[in-house]
C-alpha positions in Angstrom: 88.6 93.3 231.5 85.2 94.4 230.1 86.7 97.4 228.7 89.4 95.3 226.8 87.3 92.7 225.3 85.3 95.0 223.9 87.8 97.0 222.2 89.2 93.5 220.9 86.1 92.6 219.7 85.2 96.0 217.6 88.7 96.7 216.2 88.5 93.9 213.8 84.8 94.9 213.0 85.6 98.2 212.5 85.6 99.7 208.5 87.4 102.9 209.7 90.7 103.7 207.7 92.2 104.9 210.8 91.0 103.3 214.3 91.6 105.9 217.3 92.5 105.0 220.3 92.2 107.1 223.4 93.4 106.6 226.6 93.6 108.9 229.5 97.6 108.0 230.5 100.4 108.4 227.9 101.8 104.9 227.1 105.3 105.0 227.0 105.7 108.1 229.6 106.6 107.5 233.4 103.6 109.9 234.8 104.9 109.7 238.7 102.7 110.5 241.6 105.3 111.8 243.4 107.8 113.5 240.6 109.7 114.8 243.1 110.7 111.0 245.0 109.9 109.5 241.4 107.1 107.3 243.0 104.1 105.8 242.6 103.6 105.7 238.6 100.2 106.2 237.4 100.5 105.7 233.8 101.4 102.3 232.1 104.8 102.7 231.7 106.5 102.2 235.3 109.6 103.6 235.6 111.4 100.3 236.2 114.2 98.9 233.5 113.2 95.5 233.9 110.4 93.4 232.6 107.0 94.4 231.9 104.4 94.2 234.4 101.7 95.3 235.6 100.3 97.6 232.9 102.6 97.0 230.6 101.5 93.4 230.3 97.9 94.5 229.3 99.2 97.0 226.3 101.5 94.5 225.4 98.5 91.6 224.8 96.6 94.4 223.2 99.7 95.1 220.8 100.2 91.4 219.9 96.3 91.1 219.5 96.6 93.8 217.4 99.0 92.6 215.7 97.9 89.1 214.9 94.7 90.1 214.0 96.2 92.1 211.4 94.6 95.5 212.1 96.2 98.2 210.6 96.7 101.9 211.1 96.0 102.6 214.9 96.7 105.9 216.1 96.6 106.7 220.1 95.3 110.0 221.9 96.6 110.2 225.2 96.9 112.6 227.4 98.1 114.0 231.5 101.5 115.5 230.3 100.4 118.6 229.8 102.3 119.5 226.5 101.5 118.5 222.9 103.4 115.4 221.6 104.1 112.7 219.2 105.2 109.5 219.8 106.3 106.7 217.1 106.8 103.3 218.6 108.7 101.0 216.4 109.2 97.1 217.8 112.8 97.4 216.4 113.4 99.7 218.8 111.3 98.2 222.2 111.6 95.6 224.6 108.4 94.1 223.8 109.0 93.3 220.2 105.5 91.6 219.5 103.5 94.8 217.9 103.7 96.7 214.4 105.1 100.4 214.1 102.1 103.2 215.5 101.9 106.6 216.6 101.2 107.8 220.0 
């Protein structure tokens, strides 16, 4: 909770062109701790087709927030996969509708 207010209190503060965001889990990758059984999902995504929860519900607040507060050009660094990637998340194309277009 700390860590979250904080960022939603310096993003709109901050006078970068481009705000970076890093987290240590890949957002919209199931990161299993057993792969094998498919179990136990460390990341935020959690492998289950129904509704967000969980993790999920935090990125999606920070998405909207995001969104409403009209912050532009966020780009997230994540990692654990263990290959290089890039991930464009477009609301047209989620769920969860509530965010604007960025790059994983």
């Amino acid at each position: 909770e700390q860590q979250i207010r904080w960022l939603k209190r310096e993003l709109p503060n901050s006078n970068a062109t481009w705000k970076i965001i890093a987290a240590d889990m890949p957002l919209g990758l199931v990161v299993w701790n057993d792969a094998t059984k498919k179990a136990g999902a460390e990341a935020v995504s959690n492998g289950d087709n129904g509704p967000a929860k969980g993790r999920e519900l935090e990125i999606a607040d920070l998405l909207r927030y995001i969104k409403n507060a009209g912050i532009t050009n966020t780009v997230w660094l994540t990692a654990d996969v263990h290959y290089t990637a890039a991930h464009y998340y477009n609301p047209d194309k989620a769920g969860f509708q509530d965010f604007n277009p960025f790059w994983e």
